[in-house]
C-alpha positions as CSV (number, residue, x, y, z in Angstrom):
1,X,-46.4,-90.1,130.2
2,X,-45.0,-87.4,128.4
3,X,-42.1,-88.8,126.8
4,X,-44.5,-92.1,125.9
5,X,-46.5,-89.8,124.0
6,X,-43.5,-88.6,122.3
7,X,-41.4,-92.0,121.8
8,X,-45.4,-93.0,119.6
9,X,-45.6,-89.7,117.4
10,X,-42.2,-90.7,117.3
11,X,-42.8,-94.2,115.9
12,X,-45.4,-93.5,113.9
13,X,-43.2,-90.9,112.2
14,X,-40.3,-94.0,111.5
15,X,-43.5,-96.2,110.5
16,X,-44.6,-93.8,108.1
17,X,-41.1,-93.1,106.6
18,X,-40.3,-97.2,106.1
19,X,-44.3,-96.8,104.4
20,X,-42.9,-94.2,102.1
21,X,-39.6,-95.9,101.9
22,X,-41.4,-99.2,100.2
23,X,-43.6,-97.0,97.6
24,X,-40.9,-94.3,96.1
25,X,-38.0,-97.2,96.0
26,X,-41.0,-99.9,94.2
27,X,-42.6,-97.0,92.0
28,X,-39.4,-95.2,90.7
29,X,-38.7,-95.3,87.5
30,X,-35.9,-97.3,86.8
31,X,-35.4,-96.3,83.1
32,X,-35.2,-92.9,84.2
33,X,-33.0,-93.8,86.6
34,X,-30.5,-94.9,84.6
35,X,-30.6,-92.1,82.3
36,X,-29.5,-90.1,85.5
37,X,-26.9,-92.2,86.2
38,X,-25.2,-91.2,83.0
39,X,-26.0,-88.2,83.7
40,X,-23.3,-88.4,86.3
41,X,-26.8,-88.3,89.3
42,X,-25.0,-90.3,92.0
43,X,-28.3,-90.8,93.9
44,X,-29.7,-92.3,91.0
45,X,-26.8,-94.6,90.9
46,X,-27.2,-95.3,95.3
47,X,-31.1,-96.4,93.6
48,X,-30.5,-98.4,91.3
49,X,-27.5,-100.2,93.5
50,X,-30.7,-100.7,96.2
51,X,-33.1,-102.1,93.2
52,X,-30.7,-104.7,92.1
53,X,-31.5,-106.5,95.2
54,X,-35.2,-106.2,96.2
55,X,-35.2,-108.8,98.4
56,X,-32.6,-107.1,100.6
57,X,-33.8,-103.6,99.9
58,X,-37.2,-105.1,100.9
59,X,-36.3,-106.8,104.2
60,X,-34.5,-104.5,105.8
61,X,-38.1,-101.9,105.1
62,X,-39.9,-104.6,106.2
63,X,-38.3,-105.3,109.5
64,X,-38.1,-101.3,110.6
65,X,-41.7,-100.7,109.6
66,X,-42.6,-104.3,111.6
67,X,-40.4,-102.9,114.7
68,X,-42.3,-99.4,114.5
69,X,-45.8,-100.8,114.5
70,X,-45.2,-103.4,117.5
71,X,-43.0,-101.0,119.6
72,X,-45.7,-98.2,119.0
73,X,-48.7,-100.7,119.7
74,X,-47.0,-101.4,123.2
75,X,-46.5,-98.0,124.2
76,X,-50.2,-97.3,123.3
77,X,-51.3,-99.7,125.3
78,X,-49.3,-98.8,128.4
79,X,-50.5,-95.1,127.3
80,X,-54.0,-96.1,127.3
81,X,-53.6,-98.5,130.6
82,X,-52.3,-95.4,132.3
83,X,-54.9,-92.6,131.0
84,X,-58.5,-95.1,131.2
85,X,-57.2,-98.3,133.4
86,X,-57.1,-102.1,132.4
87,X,-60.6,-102.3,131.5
88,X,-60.5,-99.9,128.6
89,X,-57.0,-100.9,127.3
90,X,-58.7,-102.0,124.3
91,X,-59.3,-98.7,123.4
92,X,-55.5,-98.5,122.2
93,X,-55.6,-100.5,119.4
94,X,-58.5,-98.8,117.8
95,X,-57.4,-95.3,118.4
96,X,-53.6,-96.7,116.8
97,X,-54.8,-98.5,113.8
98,X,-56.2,-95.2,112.6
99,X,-52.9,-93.3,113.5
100,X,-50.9,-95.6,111.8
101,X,-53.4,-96.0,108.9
102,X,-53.9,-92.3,108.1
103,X,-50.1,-91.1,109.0
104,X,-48.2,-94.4,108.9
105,X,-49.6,-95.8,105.5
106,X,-52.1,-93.5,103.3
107,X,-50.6,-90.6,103.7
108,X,-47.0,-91.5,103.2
109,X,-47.2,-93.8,100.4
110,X,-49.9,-91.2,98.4
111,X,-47.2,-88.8,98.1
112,X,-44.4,-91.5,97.4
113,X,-46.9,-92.5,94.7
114,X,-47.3,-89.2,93.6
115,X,-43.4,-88.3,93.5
116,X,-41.6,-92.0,93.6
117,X,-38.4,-90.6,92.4
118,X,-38.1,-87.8,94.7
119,X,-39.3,-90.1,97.7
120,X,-36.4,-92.5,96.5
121,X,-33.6,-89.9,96.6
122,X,-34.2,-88.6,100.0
123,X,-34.7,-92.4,101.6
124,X,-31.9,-93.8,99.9
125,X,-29.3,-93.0,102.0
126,X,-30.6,-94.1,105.0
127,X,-32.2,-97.1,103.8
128,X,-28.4,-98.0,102.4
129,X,-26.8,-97.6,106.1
130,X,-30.0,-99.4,108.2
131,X,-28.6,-102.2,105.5
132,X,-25.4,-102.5,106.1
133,X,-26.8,-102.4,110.9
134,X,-29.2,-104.8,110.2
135,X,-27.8,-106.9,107.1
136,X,-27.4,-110.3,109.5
137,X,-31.0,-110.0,110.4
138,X,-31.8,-109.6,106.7
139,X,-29.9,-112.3,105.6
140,X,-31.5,-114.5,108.0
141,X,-34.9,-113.3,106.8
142,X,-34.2,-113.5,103.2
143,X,-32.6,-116.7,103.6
144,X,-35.7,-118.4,104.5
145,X,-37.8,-116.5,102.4
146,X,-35.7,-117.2,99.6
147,X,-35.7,-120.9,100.2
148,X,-39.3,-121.1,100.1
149,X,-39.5,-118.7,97.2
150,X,-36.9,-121.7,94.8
151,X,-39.7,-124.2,95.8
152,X,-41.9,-122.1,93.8
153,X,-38.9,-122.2,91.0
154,X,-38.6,-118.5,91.9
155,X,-35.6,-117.3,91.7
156,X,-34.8,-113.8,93.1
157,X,-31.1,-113.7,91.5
158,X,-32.9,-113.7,88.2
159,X,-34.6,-110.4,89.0
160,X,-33.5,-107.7,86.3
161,X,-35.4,-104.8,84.4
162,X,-37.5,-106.0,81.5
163,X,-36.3,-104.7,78.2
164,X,-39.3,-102.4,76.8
165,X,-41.2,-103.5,73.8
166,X,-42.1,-102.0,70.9
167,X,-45.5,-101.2,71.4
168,X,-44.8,-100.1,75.1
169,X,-42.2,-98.1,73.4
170,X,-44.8,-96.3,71.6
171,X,-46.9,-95.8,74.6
172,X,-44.3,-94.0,76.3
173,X,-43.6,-91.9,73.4
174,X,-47.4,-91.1,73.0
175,X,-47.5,-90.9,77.2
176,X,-44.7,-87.9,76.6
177,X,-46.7,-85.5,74.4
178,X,-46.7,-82.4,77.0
179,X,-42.9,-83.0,77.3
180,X,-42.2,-83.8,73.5
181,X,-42.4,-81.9,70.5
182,X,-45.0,-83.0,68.3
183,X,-42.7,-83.2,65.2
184,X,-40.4,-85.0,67.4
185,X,-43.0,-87.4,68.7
186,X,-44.4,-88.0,65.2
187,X,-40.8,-88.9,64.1
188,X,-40.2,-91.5,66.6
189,X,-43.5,-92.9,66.1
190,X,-42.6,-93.2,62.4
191,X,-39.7,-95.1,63.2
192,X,-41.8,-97.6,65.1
193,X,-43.4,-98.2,62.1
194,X,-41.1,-99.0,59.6
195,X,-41.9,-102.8,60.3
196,X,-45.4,-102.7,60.1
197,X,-45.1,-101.2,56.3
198,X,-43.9,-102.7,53.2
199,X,-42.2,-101.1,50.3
200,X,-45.4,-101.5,47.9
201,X,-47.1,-99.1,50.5
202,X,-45.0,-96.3,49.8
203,X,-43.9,-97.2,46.1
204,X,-44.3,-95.1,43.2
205,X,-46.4,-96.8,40.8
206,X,-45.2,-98.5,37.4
207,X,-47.2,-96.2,35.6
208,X,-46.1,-93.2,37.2
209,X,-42.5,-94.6,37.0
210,X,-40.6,-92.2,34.6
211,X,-37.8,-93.0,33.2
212,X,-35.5,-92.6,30.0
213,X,-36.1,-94.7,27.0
214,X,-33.5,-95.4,24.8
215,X,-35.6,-96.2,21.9
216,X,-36.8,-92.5,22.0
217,X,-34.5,-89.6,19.6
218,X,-31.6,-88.4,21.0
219,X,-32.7,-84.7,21.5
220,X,-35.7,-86.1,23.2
221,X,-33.5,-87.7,25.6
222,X,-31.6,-84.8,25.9
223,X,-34.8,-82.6,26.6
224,X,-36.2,-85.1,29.5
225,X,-32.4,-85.1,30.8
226,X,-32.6,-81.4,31.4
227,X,-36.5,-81.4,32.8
228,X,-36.2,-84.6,35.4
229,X,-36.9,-83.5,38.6
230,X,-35.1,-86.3,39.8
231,X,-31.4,-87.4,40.2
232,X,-31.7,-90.9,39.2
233,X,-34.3,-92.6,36.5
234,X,-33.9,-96.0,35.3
235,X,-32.8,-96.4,32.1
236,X,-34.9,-98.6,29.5
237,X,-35.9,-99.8,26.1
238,X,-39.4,-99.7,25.4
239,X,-40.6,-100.1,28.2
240,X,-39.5,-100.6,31.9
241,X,-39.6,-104.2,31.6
242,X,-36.6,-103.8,29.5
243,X,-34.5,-102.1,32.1
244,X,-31.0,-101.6,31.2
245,X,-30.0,-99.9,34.8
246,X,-29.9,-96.6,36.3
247,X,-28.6,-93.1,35.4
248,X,-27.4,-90.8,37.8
249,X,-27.7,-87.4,36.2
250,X,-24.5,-86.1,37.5
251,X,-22.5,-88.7,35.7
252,X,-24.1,-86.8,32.5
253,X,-23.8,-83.3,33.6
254,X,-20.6,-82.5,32.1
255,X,-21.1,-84.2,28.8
256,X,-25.3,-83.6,27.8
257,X,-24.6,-80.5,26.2
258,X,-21.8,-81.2,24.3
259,X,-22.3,-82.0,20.4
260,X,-20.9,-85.2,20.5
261,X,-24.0,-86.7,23.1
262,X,-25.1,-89.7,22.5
263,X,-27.0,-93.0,23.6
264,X,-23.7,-94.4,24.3
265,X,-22.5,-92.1,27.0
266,X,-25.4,-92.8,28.5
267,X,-25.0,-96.5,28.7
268,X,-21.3,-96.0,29.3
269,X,-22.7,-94.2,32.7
270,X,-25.1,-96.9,34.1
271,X,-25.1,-98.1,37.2
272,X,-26.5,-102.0,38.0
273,X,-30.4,-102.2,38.9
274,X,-31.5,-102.8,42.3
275,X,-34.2,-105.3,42.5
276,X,-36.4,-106.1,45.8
277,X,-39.2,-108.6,46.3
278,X,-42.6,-105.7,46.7
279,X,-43.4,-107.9,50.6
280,X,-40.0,-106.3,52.2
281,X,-40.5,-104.3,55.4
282,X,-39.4,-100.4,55.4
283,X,-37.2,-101.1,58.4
284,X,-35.2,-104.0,56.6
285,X,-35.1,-102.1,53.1
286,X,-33.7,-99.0,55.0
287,X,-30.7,-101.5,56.3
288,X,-30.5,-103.5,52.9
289,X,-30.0,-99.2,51.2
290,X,-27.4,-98.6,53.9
291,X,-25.7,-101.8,53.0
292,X,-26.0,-101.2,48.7
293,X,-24.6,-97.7,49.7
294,X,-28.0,-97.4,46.8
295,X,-30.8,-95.1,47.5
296,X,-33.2,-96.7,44.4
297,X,-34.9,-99.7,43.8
298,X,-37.0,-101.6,41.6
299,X,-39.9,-103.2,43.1
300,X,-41.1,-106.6,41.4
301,X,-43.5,-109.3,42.1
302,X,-43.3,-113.2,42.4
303,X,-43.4,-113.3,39.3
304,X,-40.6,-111.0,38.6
305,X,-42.4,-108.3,36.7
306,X,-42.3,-104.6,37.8
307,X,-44.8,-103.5,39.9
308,X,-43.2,-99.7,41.1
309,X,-40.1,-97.7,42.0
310,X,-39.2,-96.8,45.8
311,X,-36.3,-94.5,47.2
312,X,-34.3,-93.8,50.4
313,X,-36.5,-90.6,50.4
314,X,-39.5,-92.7,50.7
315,X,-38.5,-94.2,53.2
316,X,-36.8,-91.6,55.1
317,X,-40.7,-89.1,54.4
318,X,-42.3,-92.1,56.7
319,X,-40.3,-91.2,59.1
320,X,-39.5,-87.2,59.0
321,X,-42.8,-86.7,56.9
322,X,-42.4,-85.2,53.3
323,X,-40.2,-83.0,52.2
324,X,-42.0,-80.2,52.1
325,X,-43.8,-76.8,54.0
326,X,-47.6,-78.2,53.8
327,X,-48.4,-81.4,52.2
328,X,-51.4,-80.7,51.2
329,X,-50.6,-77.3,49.8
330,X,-47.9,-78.5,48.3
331,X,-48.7,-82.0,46.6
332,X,-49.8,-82.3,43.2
333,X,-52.1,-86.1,44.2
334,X,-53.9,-84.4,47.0
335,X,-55.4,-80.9,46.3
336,X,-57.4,-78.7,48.8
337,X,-60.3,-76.7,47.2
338,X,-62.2,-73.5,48.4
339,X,-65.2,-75.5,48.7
340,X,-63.6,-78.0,51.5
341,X,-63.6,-80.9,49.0
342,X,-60.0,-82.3,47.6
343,X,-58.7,-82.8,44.2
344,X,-56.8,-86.2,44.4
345,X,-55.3,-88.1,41.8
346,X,-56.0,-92.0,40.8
347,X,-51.9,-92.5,41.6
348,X,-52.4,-91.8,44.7
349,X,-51.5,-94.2,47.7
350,X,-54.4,-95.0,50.3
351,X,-52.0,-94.8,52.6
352,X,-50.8,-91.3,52.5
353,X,-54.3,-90.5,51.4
354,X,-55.3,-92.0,55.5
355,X,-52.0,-90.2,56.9
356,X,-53.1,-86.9,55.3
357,X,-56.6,-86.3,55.6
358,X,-57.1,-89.0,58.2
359,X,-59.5,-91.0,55.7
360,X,-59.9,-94.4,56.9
361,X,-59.7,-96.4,53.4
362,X,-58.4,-100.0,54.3
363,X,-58.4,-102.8,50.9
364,X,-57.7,-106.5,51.0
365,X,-55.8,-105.7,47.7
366,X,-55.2,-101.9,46.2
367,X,-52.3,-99.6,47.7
368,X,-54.1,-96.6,45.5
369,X,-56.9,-94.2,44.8
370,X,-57.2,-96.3,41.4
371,X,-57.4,-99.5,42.9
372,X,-59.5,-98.2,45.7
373,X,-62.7,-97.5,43.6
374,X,-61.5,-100.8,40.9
375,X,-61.6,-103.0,44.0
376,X,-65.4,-101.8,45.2
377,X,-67.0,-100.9,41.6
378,X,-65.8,-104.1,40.0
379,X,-65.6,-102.7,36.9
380,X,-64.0,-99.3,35.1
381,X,-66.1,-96.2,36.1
382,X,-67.3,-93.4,33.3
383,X,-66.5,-89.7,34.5
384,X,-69.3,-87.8,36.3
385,X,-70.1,-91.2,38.5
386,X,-70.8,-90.7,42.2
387,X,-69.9,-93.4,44.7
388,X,-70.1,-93.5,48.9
389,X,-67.3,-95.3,50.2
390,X,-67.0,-95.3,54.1
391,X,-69.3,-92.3,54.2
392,X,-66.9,-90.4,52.0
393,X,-69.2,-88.7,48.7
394,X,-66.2,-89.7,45.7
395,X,-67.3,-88.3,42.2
396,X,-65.0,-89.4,38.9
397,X,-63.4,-86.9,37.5
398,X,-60.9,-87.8,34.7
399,X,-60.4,-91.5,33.4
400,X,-57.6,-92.5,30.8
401,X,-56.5,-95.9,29.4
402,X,-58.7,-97.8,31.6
403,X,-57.3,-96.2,34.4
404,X,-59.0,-93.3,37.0
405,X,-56.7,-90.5,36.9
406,X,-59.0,-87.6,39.2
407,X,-61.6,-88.0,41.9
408,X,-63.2,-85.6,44.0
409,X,-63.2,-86.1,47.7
410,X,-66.1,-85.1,50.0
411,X,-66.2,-85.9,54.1
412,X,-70.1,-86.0,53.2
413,X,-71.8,-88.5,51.2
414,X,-74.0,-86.4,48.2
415,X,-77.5,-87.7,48.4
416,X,-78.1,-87.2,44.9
417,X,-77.0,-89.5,42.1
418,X,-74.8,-91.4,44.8
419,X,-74.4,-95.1,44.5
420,X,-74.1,-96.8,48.0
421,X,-70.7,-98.7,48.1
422,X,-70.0,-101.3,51.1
């Protein structure tokens, strides 16, 4: 009696490991998996060798956790035959099914759950060897399961990992924010987006474009040469329509202050203009700059005309986040006062104006602060005018040439002198 007792502790035990076996080889993660692999994790390797085949991996579980259950239901029974007689040898079966539901099942695969990849490094060797005793028995078994899985145009050969999408890509790096830096996080997460965003998002404005105009004097060339903040500028007469190229300052360093500078030396030093349609995606514009070996661009429209200006650093501040210690410290479109409020410029993009204060100012139309409040007033504003847009108080600050060059932000709407925008 003893030793039957023993030989069904015993098999629930083997039932309960084949439970475990199932969960922590289904759950692991393979993509982590792999990355231990390279890692030079020959476990992780042993897994992964397992997961190619489910189907055999699976069978030869199966068929030990089958074996377990019948050969511990029989030995119950004769247990329970030889404790309360034939008459209450039903008994067995209701005391094993919660044995072998509690230790057998819950219990096992809860903590394989819990800890898959752990689970699958300590069963992985064994599982491997009860493969290679009882392979014949699993082919057999997955030979007819197999067969009646192709009816079904199933075809277990095909089986392989998934590649990740995008967006689950972005789960998993949102999924990873205890284990990630946040800077690190927000970096990836910028990359993901570089499809979603076109250059006329991130463009600088043709009004804000600045540039060198060769109809201008000489010295005043030589005076904006010395104060650009920049290391290229187009190059243009009259206006930017009229683009001759671009001017990279240190072509010009040597020679500005010499007597003998003129408007020649600067044409002598153009380089060709980069033109791009304003629709192109940040992720495609970033290959075509690699390709140019450029780092500036023109953007125009359908119709060819100028709309803006966009950079490599443009592109690469989606990414890495501007260039700078605080951006809204530090920015001269977006200004933090005392009072809470912002001072933001008309040039302003929506978008970094949503990125930065977390604003949420969508048009069908306008990429700026300008357009913004063009696009809902229908009409040019006069300075001192209060609008509500999205339950943000805007008053106009400044407006030149048609154009509104300051606003003040509010995160409450005023309730005086306010007109109610949609």
């Amino acid at each position: 009696m003893l030793i039957a007792i023993i030989g069904l502790v015993l098999l629930i035990v083997i039932s309960g490991f084949f439970s475990a076996s199932e969960t922590g080889m289904m759950a692991a993660n393979r993509y982590r998996l792999q990355h231990e692999v390279q890692m030079g994790n020959k476990r992780a390797k042993q897994i992964l060798a397992l997961l190619k085949r489910p189907d055999r991996l699976l069978g030869v579980i199966l068929i030990g956790n089958t074996c377990a259950n019948i050969f511990a239901s029989t030995l119950a029974t004769i247990i329970a035959i030889d404790l309360y007689g034939e008459a209450n040898a039903f008994v067995a079966p209701l005391i094993l099914t919660f044995l072998v539901l509690v230790f057998a099942e819950v219990a096992p695969k809860t903590v394989a759950a819990i800890y898959p990849e752990e689970t699958a490094a300590i069963v992985s060797f064994p599982l491997r060897w009860l493969l290679r005793i009882a392979y014949p028995l699993v082919w057999l078994i997955n030979t007819i399961s197999n067969g009646l899985l192709r009816i079904l145009n199933i075809r277990v050969e095909n089986a392989k990992l998934e590649p990740l999408s995008r967006e689950e890509l972005r789960t998993m790096v949102h999924a990873s924010s205890d284990e990630m830096p946040s800077q690190d996080r927000s970096m990836l997460l910028g990359v993901f987006d570089l499809k979603k965003i076109t250059v006329d998002e991130i463009m600088v404005v043709r009004s804000d474009i600045i540039g060198i105009n060769l109809d201008d004097d000489i010295q005043e060339i030589i005076k904006q040469l010395h104060e650009l903040q920049h290391t290229r500028a187009p190059v243009f007469h009259g206006n930017i329509d009229n683009t001759c190229g671009i001017l990279h300052i240190r072509d010009i360093l040597q020679s500005i202050n010499l007597p003998n500078f003129n408007k020649k030396q600067i044409k002598k030093h153009l380089r060709p203009t980069y033109f791009i349609p304003e629709r192109v995606d940040l992720k495609q514009q970033l290959l075509r700059f690699q390709k140019h070996k450029d780092r500036l661009a023109l953007v125009v429209d359908e119709y060819g005309k100028i709309k803006g200006l966009v950079t490599l650093d443009n592109i690469l501040e989606e990414i890495v986040g501007v260039f700078t210690t605080d951006v809204i410290e530090n920015t001269e479109e977006i200004t933090l006062q005392k009072d809470g409020s912002y001072l933001i410029e008309g040039s302003a993009t929506l978008r970094d104006l949503n990125k930065e204060l977390n604003t949420v100012f969508t048009t069908s139309d306008a990429k700026t602060v300008n357009g913004l409040i063009f696009e809902h007033l229908e009409s040019i504003p006069k300075p001192g005018l209060s609008i509500n847009i999205n339950g943000y108080s805007i008053k106009i600050l400044q407006v030149r040439h048609n154009r509104v060059k300051k606003i003040r932000l509010k995160s409450k709407p005023s309730v005086d002198n306010t007109e109610s925008i949609g």
